[in-house]
C-alpha positions, -999 to +999 in steps of 0.1 A: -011-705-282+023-724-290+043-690-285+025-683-252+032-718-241+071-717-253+074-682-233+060-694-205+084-729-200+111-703-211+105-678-185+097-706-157+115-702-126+128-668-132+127-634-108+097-617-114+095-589-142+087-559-151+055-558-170+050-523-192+017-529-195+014-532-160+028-499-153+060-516-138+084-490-151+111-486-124+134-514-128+154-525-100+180-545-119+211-563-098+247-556-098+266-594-104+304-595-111+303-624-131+313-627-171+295-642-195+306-654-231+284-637-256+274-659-278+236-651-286+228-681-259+214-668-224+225-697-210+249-686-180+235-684-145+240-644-145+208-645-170+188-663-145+192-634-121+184-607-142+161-582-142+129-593-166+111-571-186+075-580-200+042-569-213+052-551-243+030-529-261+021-519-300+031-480-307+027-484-341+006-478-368-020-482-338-006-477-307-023-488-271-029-522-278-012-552-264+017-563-289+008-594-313+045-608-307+057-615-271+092-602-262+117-604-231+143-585-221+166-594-190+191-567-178+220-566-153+249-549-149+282-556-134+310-528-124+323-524-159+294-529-182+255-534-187+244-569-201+208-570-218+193-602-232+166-605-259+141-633-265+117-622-294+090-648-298+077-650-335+063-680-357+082-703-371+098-689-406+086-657-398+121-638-387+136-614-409+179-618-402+206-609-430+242-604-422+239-571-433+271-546-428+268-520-398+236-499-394+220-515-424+194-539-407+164-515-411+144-544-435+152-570-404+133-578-376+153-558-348+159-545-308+167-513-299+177-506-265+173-469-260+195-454-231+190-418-216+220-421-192+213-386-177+180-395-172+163-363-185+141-376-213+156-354-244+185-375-253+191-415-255+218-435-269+206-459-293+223-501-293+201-515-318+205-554-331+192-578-361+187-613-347+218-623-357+233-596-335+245-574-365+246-535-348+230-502-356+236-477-332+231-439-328+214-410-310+178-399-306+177-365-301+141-352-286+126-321-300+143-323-339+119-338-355+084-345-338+056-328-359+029-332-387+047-341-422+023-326-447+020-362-458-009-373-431+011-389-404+024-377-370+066-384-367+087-387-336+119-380-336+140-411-354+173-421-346+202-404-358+229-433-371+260-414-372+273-426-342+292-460-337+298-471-303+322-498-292+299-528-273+292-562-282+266-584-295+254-618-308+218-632-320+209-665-332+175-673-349+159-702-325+125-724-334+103-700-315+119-664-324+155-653-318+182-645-290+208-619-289+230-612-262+247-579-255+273-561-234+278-521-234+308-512-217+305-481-197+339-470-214+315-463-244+287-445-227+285-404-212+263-405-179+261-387-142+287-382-123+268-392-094+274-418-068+245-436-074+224-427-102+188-434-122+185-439-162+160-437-183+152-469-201+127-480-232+131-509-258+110-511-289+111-540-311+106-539-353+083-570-362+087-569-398+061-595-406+032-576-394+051-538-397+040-532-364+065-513-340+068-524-305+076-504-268+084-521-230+069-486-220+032-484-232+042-453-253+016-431-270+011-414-304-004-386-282+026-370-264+049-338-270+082-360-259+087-403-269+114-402-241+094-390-215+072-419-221+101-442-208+110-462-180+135-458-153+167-481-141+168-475-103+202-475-082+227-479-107+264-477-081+299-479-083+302-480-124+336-478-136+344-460-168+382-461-165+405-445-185+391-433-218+417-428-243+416-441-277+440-433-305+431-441-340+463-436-364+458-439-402+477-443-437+461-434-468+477-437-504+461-428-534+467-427-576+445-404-593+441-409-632+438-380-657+442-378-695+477-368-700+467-358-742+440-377-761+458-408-766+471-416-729+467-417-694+484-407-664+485-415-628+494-395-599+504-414-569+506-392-536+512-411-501+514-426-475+490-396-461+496-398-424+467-390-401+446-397-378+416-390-348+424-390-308+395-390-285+397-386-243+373-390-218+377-358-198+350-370-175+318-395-172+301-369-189+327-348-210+349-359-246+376-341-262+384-353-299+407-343-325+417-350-360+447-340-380+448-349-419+421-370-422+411-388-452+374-398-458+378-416-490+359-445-479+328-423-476+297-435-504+295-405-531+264-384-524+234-401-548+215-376-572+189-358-560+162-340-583+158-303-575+123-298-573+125-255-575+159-245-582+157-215-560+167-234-533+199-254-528+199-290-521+209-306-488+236-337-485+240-352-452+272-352-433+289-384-440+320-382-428+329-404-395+351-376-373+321-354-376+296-378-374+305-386-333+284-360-315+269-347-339+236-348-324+249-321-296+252-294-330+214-296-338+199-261-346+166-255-359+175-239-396+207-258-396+227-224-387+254-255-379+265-277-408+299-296-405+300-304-445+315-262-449+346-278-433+357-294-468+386-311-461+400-299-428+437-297-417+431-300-381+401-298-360+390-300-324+357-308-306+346-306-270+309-323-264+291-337-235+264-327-206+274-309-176+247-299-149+215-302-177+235-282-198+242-299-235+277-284-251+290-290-286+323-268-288+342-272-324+370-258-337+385-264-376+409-251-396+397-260-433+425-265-464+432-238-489+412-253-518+379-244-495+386-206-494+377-182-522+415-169-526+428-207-528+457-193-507+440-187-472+430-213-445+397-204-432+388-208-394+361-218-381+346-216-344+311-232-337+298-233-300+263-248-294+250-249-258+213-261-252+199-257-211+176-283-196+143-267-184+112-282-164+101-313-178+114-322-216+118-282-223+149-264-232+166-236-246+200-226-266+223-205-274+246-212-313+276-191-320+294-198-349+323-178-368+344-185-402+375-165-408+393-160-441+419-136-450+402-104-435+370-115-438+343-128-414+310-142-412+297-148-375+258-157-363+247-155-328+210-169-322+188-182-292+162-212-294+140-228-272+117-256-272+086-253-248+066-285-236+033-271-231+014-302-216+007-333-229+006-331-265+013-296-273+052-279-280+062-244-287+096-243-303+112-199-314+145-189-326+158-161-336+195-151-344+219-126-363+242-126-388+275-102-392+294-104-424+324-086-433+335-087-469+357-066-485+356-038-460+322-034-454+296-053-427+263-062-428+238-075-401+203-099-410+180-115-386+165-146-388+137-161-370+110-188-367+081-199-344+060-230-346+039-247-325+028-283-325-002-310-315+009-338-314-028-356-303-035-395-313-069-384-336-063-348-341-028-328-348-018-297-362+014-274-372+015-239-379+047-219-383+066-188-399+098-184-406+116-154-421+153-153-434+166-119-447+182-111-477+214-104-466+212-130-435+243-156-442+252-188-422+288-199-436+292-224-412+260-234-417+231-244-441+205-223-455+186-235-488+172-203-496+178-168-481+156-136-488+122-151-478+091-159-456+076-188-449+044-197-432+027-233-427-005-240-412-007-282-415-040-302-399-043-340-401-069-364-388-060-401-379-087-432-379-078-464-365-093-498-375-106-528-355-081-549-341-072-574-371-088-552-398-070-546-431-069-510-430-049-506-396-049-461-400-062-436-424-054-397-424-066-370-443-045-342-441-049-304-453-018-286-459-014-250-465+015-230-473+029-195-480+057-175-492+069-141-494+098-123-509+112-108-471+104-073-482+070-079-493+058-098-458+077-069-437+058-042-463+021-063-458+019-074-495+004-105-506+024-141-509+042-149-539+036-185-534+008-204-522-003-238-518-032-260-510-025-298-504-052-326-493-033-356-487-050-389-475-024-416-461-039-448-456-012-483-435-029-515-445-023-546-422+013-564-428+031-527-434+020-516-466+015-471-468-004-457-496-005-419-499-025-398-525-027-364-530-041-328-547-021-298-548-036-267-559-005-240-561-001-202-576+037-194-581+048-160-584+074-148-605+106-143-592+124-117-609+159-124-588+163-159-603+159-145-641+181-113-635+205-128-661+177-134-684+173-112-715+152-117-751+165-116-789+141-097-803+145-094-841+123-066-859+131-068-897+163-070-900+172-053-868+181-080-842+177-061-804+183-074-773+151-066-746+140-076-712+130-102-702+095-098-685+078-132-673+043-140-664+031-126-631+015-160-618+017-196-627-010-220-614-004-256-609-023-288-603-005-316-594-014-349-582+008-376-554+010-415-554+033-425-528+036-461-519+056-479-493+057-519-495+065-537-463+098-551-456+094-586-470+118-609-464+137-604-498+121-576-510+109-537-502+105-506-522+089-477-527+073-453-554+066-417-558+048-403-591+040-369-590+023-361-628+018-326-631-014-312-649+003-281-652+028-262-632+060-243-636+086-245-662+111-228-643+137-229-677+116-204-694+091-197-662+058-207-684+032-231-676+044-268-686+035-298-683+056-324-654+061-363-647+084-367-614+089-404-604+111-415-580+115-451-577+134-475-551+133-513-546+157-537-524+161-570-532+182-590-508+184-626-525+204-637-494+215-633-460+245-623-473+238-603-504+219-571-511+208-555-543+194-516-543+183-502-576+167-466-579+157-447-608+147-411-605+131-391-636+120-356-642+105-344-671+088-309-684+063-307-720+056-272-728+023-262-729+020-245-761+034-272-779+041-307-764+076-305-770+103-316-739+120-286-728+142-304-702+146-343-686+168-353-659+171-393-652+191-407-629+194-447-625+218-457-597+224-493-587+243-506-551+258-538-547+274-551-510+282-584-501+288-596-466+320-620-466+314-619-433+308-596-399+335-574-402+341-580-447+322-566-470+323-560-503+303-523-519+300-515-557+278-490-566+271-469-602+249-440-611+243-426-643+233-390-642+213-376-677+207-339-678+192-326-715+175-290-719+159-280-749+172-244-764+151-215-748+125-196-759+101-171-743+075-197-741+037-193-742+043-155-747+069-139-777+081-171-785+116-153-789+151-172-785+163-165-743+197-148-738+218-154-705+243-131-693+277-140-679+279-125-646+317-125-653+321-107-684+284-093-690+280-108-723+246-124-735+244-155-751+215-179-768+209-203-742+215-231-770+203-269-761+231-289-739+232-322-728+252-335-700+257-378-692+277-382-663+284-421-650+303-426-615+312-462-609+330-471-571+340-502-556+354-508-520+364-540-502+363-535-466+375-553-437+359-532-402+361-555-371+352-526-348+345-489-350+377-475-361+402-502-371+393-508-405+410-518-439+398-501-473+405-503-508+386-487-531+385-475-568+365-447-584+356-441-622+343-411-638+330-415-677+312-396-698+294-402-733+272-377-757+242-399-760+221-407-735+219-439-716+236-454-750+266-470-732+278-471-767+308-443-767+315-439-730+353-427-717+368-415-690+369-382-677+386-392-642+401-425-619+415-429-593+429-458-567+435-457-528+442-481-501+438-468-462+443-484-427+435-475-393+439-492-358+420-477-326+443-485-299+420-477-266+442-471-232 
């Protein structure tokens, strides 16, 4: 009753608004040439004119119903920019604000303004703020990621964060909620080249002290497309981009430490490395950047990651900020683009933008020596990626991409499309070719995939197939495992409590999965692989998510991962070497805890334990006996500091015998402070244990395992090893804007032979570097 009766003096004698509840979508909001001082207060008389948007609505975990919290947003827009203002009504006490560093307010309450300047509900550009005005801003792309997870819930697509535009903002926490204030220049947006012009508009709001999720537009769980749930701004005239030209010169030095002999150490100091990125505005709906030498020393080393089946290769995200602008515009179902095969590029060009419905991503790269086989050559790479607009949110591609070295060539042509089938329902196919030239000879390989999705608020399913051939390769892109099909049949139900109930959603969910070698689905044999999961996800009140599960799996054995493989046989005293034959089928039970606490005001985290009645002990392929836990928490004992500690352990027993045959744990600790906006301060160390037990032809002869060297085709006892790997990194960091920033930073690489003893550790590897850049925009 207090928050209603603070809104309503707050909003007294303002225009009227737009209420999404209402159905008041089309937003006429006026043009004013005045400036206003942003300074998280809506105090100037611009404010008082704006456009006013109301009657928000709950989209999640229950989505429909009117939102607990109330929230405003005005809007208006001069020649030059577009002005939005936030009041967020909460109780008192109950705001969530850190001075966190840039897109790293996800545990904060938060606004995100989401705007599809072409106004054709597949793309938006993303401004989000904390309520102290601290950014996070990116891309949503529509169609990437909308489906059933296998983990009983129903995703849309989530924003994509690479991106940093150039806009401002400020937020200050008030006694009934908080305020932030926000200008967007149009210099930092793509949009219609049109006169006069229509975009599509939504908000949602993060209210962290009940978890729910907020929309303006009355958005539903039930839909194929989140954009084209959105509402519209109406006669948008005479914008003024201007001249977009921004050049961004750097300077990096560096000193990299090696032992020199075992009793000293040398640096290497190489530097100033000049460099640096140029980016033009070709049109209002076109950008051309380039890069020449650039250094991306500043970018967080990749954490651990457990490899769950180590036929398939693990995925790292693209990190690295030239290739991070745009990136959305490269999206290909199966990844067939994947800017992390440019390793450290000499030069590189990229074209992206809209032009009449048509998404283009155009990049071209020329990579360094050290990333081609020879050492000598500078590969080449070419990567085109076009994607037509169709009737209502569908749309189809074309990818092309092409890396040259030396003689050699690997080039993959494909065709997607995405089709919107009604409300809730989506049809997505690909399918594309490979042509790969190596040492004289070519070879050709298809790929392809088909899914369809329901996407309803109770009921929603996803089936799909995909097959990848054997000799199919994607250089320029990213394909975990080649040689395989893949077919998914996932169905979850979703319950919704009472309005103020405790248990807000719970979903059962019934997951079943299969896989072929290619040659055995395309001959009509049986899966090597299958899988039965029953999953129930259950979101209490306040944000917590609890998910349990029960696999029931039969894996096959794959005789192409233990080609190398070979036994010691000893008869007497005759010691032979024999093939190595493993068991035709493994059958696993496994059971899931996965819990998710809400984003408490100083702390969140999250657990995964996955204990293993039996499955596969993929060392000696013989049933074992596997404890998985994965565990994250975030502890942020100030506005200013924040503390994220994970530990990740995976452990296999034989069988036969109890004994450990390998364990993996990887602890890794982050540290950042917040000096202030644009200082920070990072420290971050991970400790990465490997041990596996000598090899033996477990649960069957019981004879020592021998591995081949591909190289030189010897066999040798795979003997126990042990591996204890530490990575410690600091960077101070002064970043006032997106691309003038200050870093220095220093990286240390130790080693020790026992385990998580930090008793003998030394160092394998250091190194120092200091870089600066200044975006000068024209």
């Amino acid at each position: 009753m207090v928050l209603t009766l603070v809104a309503a003096l707050q909003t007294s004698g303002l225009p009227p608004g737009y209420s999404g509840r209402d159905g008041e979508l089309r937003v006429q909001i006026p043009k004013l040439e005045g400036s206003v001082t942003i300074d998280g207060r809506l105090d100037e008389p611009e404010w008082g004119q704006a456009a006013r948007l109301t009657g928000f609505s709950e989209y999640a975990p229950v989505d429909g119903r009117p939102a607990e919290d109330s929230t405003e947003v005005l809007v208006w827009y001069s020649s030059g920019a577009i002005y939005f203002g936030v009041r967020a009504f909460e109780p008192p006490g109950a705001v969530h604000a850190t001075r966190a560093d840039r897109d790293k307010i996800a545990a904060d309450d938060y606004v995100q303004i989401l705007l599809d300047t072409f106004d054709d509900h597949r793309q938006a550009i993303v401004f989000g703020m904390n309520p102290l005005g601290i950014q996070s801003d990116g891309v949503l792309n529509e169609g990437t990621q909308s489906g059933v997870t296998g983990l009983g819930g129903t995703i849309r697509d989530s924003v994509d964060l690479s991106a940093d535009f150039v806009y401002q903002s400020k937020g200050r926490v008030t006694d009934y909620g908080y305020e932030v204030e926000i200008r967007i220049p149009f210099k930092s947006l793509r949009y219609q080249r049109a006169p006069t012009q229509d975009w599509g508009l939504n908000v949602i709001r993060q209210v962290q002290h009940s978890g729910h999720q907020d929309t303006w537009t009355p958005a539903r769980r039930a839909a194929a497309s989140f954009l084209g749930q959105s509402g519209t701004l109406a006669g948008l005239h005479d914008l003024r981009r201007g001249l977009v030209l921004d050049l961004n010169p750097e300077a990096t030095g560096k000193a990299d430490g090696a032992p020199q002999d075992p009793s000293s150490w040398h640096y290497t100091t190489t530097g100033p490395a000049l460099g640096g990125n140029v980016r033009w505005g070709v049109s209002n709906n076109l950008t051309l950047t380039g890069t020449g030498n650039p250094d991306f020393s500043q970018v967080e080393a990749d954490a651990g990651q457990l490899q769950f089946d180590p036929r398939q290769a693990l995925f790292f995200a693209e990190k690295r900020p030239f290739f991070l602008e745009g990136l959305e515009q490269f999206d290909t179902p199966n990844t067939l683009i994947y800017t992390r095969r440019l390793v450290q590029p000499v030069v590189a060009v990229k074209l992206t933008g809209k032009v009449s419905g048509t998404n283009l991503g155009a990049l071209f790269g020329v990579d360094g020596a050290g990333a081609s086989l020879t050492g000598t050559d500078h590969p080449v790479y070419n990567i085109l990626r076009i994607r037509r607009d169709l009737v209502g949110q569908s749309t189809v591609g074309l990818v092309y991409t092409d890396r040259i070295e030396g003689g050699d060539y690997n080039r993959v042509a494909g065709a997607d499309a995405r089709l919107v089938l009604g409300p809730i329902y989506a049809l997505a196919l690909q399918g594309a070719q490979s042509f790969t030239r190596s040492s004289g000879g070519v070879v050709n390989a298809p790929l392809w995939q088909a899914t369809l999705d329901r996407t309803g608020r109770e009921f929603a399913f996803h089936y799909g197939i995909t097959g990848i051939h054997p000799d199919f390769v994607a250089a320029s892109g990213f394909i975990a495992r080649p040689g395989i099909v893949t077919a998914v049949v996932d169905h979850r139900l979703t319950f919704f409590g009472r309005p103020g109930s405790s248990l807000e959603s719970w979903t059962p969910d019934l997951f079943l999965f299969g896989r072929w070698q290619y040659d055995d689905f395309t001959s009509g044999r049986a899966a090597e692989d299958r899988e039965l999961h029953v999953n129930l996800t259950g979101v209490l009140r306040g944000g917590w998510a609890i998910t349990s599960g029960v696999f029931f799996e039969s894996f096959g054995y794959d005789s192409s991962l233990y080609r190398d493989y070979a036994l010691e046989h000893t008869s007497g005293s005759v010691t032979d070497t024999m093939r190595f034959v493993g068991t035709p089928h493994i059958r696993n039970l496994d059971l899931l805890l996965n819990v998710a606490t809400p984003q408490f005001k100083r702390f969140s985290g999250t657990l995964l334990l996955l204990p293993a009645i039996q499955d596969e002990n993929f060392f000696e392929w013989a049933p074992a006996r596997i404890l998985i836990l994965q565990a994250t928490g975030d502890w942020r004992p100030t506005d200013q500091l924040r503390v994220r500690a994970s530990y990740s352990h995976q452990q296999y027993w034989r069988k036969t015998d109890g004994s450990t045959v390998g364990l993996r744990r990887i602890p890794r600790l982050k540290v950042e402070y917040q000096v202030s906006r644009p200082v920070f301060v990072r420290l971050v160390g991970q400790y990465d244990s490997q041990w596996q037990d000598s090899l033996r032809d477990d649960s069957r002869t019981n004879e020592p395992i021998l591995i081949r060297d591909p190289t030189t085709g010897v066999y040798t006892r795979a003997a126990a090893r042990t591996n204890n790997a530490v990575r410690v990194d600091w960077l101070v960091s002064y970043h006032p804007t997106p691309g003038t920033v200050m870093y220095a930073g220093y990286g240390n690489s130790l080693t020790e032979p026992d385990a998580l003893a930090f008793r003998d550790l030394h160092r394998t590897s250091d190194g120092f570097f200091v870089k600066f850049s200044y975006l000068f925009r024209m």
